[in-house]
C-alpha positions, 0 to 999 in steps of 0.5 A: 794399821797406820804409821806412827812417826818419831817426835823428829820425822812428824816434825819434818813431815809437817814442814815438808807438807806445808812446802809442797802446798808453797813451793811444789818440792822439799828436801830432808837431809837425816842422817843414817838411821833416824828413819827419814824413809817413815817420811816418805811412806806417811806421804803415802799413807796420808794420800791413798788416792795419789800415785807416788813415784819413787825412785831409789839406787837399788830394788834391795834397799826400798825392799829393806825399808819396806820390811822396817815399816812392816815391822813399825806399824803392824804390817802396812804397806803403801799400794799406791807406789811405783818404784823404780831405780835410778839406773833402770829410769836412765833407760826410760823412753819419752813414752814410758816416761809418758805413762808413769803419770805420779802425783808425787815424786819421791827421791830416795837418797837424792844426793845420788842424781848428780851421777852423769847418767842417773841425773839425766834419767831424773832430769828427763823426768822432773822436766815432764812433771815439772808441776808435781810435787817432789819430795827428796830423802838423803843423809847428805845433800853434799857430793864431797868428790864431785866439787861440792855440789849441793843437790838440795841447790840443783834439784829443788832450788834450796827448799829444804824443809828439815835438816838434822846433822849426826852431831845434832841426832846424838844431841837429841838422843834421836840416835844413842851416843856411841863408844867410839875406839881410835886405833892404828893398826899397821904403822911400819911404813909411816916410820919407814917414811919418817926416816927417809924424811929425817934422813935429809934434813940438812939442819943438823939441829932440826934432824936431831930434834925430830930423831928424838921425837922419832924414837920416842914414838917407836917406843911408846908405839912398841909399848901399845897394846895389840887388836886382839887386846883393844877388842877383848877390852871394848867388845861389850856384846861379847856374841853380838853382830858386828859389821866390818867394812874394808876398803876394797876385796883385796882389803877385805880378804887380808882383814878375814886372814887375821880373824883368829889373831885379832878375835881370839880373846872375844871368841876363838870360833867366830862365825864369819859372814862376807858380802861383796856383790854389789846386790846384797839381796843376791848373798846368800852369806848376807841373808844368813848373817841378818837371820843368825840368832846365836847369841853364843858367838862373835858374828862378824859381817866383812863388807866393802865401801862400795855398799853402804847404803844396801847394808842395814842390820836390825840388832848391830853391836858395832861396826869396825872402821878398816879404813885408809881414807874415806870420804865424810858421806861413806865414813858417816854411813858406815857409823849409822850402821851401828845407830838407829832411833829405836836402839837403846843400847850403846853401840861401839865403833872401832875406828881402826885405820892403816895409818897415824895421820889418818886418826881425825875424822872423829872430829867433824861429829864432835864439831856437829854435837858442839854447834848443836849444844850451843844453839840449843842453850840459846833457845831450850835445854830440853833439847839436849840429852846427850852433850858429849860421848866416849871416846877412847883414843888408844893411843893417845901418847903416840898420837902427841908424839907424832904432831910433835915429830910433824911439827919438828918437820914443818918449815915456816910458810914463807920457806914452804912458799919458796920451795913451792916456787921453785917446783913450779919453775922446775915442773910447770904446776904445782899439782905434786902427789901427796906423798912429794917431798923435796931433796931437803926433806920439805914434805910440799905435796902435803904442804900444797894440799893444806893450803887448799883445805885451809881455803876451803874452810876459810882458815885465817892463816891463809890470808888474801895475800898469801892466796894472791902469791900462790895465784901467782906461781900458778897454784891449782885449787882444786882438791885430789879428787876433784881432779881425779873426778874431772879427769874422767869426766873429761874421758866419759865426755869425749866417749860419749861424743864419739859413741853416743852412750856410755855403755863403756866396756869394763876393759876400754882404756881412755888415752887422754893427751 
């Protein structure tokens, strides 16, 4: 009984091997589903005589990782492993911490200790034990809401030993290309608001150029085909297991309320599954879910965000994306549900958001799978099993009209500018809501938080002196949610300073000034 690693993990292995005899510590950054937990576990097997110490967000998903390596190597599992979870180490005394005595370190899903709490438990750690070998495992070193920190930089000083994209996976064939479903399924309240914003153009000839760009979208839009009819056409796997994941409970409730309208064509008597509790080991629903082996009807599995890491499914058909917005580490962990090294098949990912503007996240991977196309034609073709994927825009007339109907409404960057300044004048910031929109219509919330992203990705529309006059009226560089973050780190600071911990009640309401 021993493990045998994919072309692609033996690869990684090895780097991370020859960088722990350098340097003490390596990090690997696979995306979902290329089994970069095999990496961790060969480390195990190739070193019966060390104590590993893992450490991992929850019992569940080691425990799940645990049964997948069963299942690959005919049974074996490491016995020279103490596990422990982030939030149960965050509670360690010096002593207990005294007594783990590991010859290596491993941290699973790593990109999780820069939470404020679980990172001064491993802090505490990795201080003790500053001359043991660590061994980090993530999808991402990224944490895209918390100012971009790079934990791959922050615990182990940019020593990277492997680094793959999703893009870069699906190039290799390491994952098997989707078939990717764009889709709008409620749009009323974005018309609603385009009419309100119409409605107030004062330039008679603008107004009447995006009334007609308006109009023609309504009509292309009540032309479209409904749910019901995306998914009969799509659904190749007609009894397969399909993951659904909604936004919040509320999200999810209202999405199983529309079952029979949106699946009746697949299957008018699906079997319906629900997880919602933050341990999935607890749902006795999930469980069921995952051992159900009728193949004579649609299964589906409606989920939340919130638990994308503890959701993994051998035999997944796709997964369905009801989503507002979504940041890129969850929407990217939502898609490798329905991927992994040892599919063959061709899983389908219905990409279904509540609104127009939000139809574009398809793209990042796209980018992904170019660069790597483009590196490999400069070293090997070999490398390139797959250059391209499907991808089926429903809507693709309606996704032109409406960026004809925005830019009907985009003002030049100088009366955006101007429009700007005088909010600032007026309010002493330039931090509006997104959804702002001045007395004439100009959508400056929208605007502002443009300006930001094209900083972000160097964009050169945005020059140095376009960036030096937005200094100059006060703008603020910081995303939405970087606020939002600093906010309540801010209020998780001033309650620790007075408490001294941050065992906060679910019902404490923090009064900032």
């Amino acid at each position: 009984m021993s493990i045998t690693l994919y072309k692609h993990n033996l690869e990684a292995y090895r780097s991370v091997m020859d960088m722990l005899e350098k340097v003490g510590k390596a990090a690997v950054i696979h995306p979902t589903g290329t089994g970069k937990s095999f990496i961790g576990f060969k480390l195990c097997e190739e070193h019966p005589d060390k104590k590993i110490c893992w450490l991992s967000p929850s019992r569940y998903i080691y425990d799940t990782q645990l049964e997948n390596l069963a299942e690959s190597s005919d049974g074996y599992e490491p016995d020279n492993i103490e596990f422990i979870t982030y939030a149960r180490l965050m509670n360690y005394s010096d002593a207990e911490i005294e007594e783990i005595r590991p010859d290596y370190i491993v941290l699973d899903e790593f990109h999780r200790c820069g939470a404020l709490a679980w990172g001064q438990g491993v802090e505490k750690l990795l201080s003790r034990y500053e001359d043991v070998s660590l061994l980090g495992l993530s999808a991402t070193a990224i944490r895209y809401l918390d100012n971009q920190r790079d934990m791959s930089d922050e615990i182990f000083d940019g020593h990277v030993a492997s680094t793959m994209t999703l893009g870069e996976a699906i190039v290799r064939g390491i994952l098997n290309p989707p078939k990717y479903v764009q889709y709008v399924y409620s749009y009323l309240e974005d018309l609603e608001r385009y009419e309100s914003k119409i409605s107030r153009i004062k330039n008679k000839r603008r107004r009447k150029q995006a009334e007609d760009y308006l109009d023609k979208l309504k009509r292309a839009l009540d032309k479209a085909e409904g749910l019901d009819v995306i998914f009969d056409k799509h659904m190749r796997d007609r009894c397969g297991k399909y993951i659904v994941f909604c936004s919040n409970y509320e999200a999810m409730q209202d999405a199983m309320g529309k079952i029979s309208e949106w699946f009746c064509r697949v299957d008018k008597t699906p079997k319906v599954y629900s997880l919602y509790t933050e341990d999935p080991s607890t749902s006795l629903s999930f469980k069921q879910f995952k051992e159900d082996d009728d193949n004579e009807h649609l299964r589906l599995l409606y989920c939340i965000d919130a638990l994308n890491e503890g959701v993994h499914v051998e035999g997944i058909s796709g997964v369905i994306l009801l989503r507002p917005t979504v940041s890129p580490i969850i929407y990217k962990q939502q898609i490798g549900r329905a991927l992994s090294a040892s599919k063959h098949t061709t899983p389908v990912i219905f990409d279904v958001v509540n609104n127009i503007e939000n139809l574009y996240s398809i793209d990042a991977i796209k980018e992904e799978m170019d660069e790597a196309v483009y590196l490999f034609r400069n070293g090997s073709d070999d490398d390139i099993v797959n250059d391209t994927f499907e991808v089926v825009d429903e809507l693709h007339d309606c996704i032109e009209l409406f960026d004809a109907l925005e830019n009907s409404l985009t003002a030049t960057w100088d009366i955006m500018y101007a429009e700007a300044k005088k909010y600032y004048q007026e309010n002493g910031n330039l931090i509006p809501i997104m959804s702002y929109e001045t007395d004439t219509g100009y959508a400056l919330g929208r605007w502002l938080a443009t300006q930001r992203a094209n900083r972000r990705k160097n964009d050169p529309s945005l020059t140095p002196e376009r960036i030096k006059r937005l200094d100059e009226i006060g703008m603020s560089w910081e995303s939405a949610e970087e606020r939002l973050w600093n906010t309540f780190y801010a209020a998780a600071s001033d309650y620790y300073g007075k408490y001294k911990n941050l065992d906060i009640p679910a019902e404490y309401v923090q009064r900032m000034a």
